[in-house]
N, C-alpha and C positions, 0 to 999 in steps of 0.2 A: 622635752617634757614641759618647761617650763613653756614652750610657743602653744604647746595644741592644750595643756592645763588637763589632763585626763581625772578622773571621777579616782584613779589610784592606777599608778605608773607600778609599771612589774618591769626590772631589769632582770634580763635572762640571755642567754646565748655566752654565758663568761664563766671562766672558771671561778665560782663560787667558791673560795676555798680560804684558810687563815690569813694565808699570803697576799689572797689580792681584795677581798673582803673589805677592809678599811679605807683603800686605797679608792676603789669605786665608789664606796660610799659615799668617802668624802667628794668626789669630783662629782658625783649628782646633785649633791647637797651644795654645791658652787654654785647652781642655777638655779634648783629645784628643790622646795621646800613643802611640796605637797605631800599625800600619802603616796606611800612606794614600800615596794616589796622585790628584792632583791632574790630573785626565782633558785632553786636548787631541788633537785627531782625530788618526787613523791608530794610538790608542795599542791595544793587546790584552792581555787577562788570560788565562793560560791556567792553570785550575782544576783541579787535582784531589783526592784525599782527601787527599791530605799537603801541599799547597802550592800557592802563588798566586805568578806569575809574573809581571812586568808585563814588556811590549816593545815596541816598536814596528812596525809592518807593514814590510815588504820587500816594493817595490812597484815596479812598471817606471814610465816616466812618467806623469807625471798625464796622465790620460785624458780629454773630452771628448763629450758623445755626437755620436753620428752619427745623423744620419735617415736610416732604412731602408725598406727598400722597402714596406712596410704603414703606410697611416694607423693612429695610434696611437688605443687603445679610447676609447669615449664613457665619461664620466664616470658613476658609479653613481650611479641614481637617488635621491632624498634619503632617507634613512629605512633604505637597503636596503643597506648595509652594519651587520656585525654588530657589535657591542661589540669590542674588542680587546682590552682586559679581562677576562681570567676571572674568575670566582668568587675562583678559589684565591687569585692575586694581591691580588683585591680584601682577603681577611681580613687581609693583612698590610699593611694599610696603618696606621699609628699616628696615636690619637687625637691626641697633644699636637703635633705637627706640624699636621696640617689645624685643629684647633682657633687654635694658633697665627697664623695665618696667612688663616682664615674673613674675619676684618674686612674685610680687604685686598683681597681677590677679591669680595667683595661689595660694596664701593666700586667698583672696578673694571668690575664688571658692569652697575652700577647708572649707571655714568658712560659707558657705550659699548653702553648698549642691549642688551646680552648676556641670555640667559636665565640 
């Protein structure tokens, strides 16, 4: 965070929870002393050219699904869904993260048969 300086850094993909809360904090705050938001579901940013807003949703109760009157579609055949990924996406992806990180997932891979 502290290399690419974003407009407001959102940490997300962690367990957000009392236990590790502090701990990540602090180890952002070792490098990064910009604005950041420490992600945990229901949270929203609302973006515009002047400013970033974080909040939380306003929500009726949690909701449950219900099964409805249509069997739900057959799963797409293997191969035949398309990347999700654009191009555009893809050019911003930073080398010293995935370089970072390669060893890891290639042990990984290499230990659960993964291609």
């Amino acid at each position: 965070m502290s290399t690419i300086t974003p407009r407001h850094a959102i940490g997300y993909h962690f367990f957000n929870e009392q236990g590790t809360h502090d701990n990540i904090l602090a180890g952002v705050r070792s490098t990064y002393s910009g604005p950041l938001s420490l992600a945990v579901d229901n949270m929203v940013w609302n973006i515009t050219k002047d400013k970033i807003v974080e909040r939380m949703i306003v929500s009726p109760d949690q909701a449950w699904g219900v099964n409805g009157p249509n069997k739900p579609p057959a799963p797409p055949a293997p191969g035949s869904v398309p990347d999700p990924i654009s191009d555009f996406i893809k050019t911003g992806r930073w080398g010293p993260a995935e370089k970072a990180q390669a060893p890891m997932v290639d042990k990984f891979k290499k230990e659960n048969n993964l291609k």
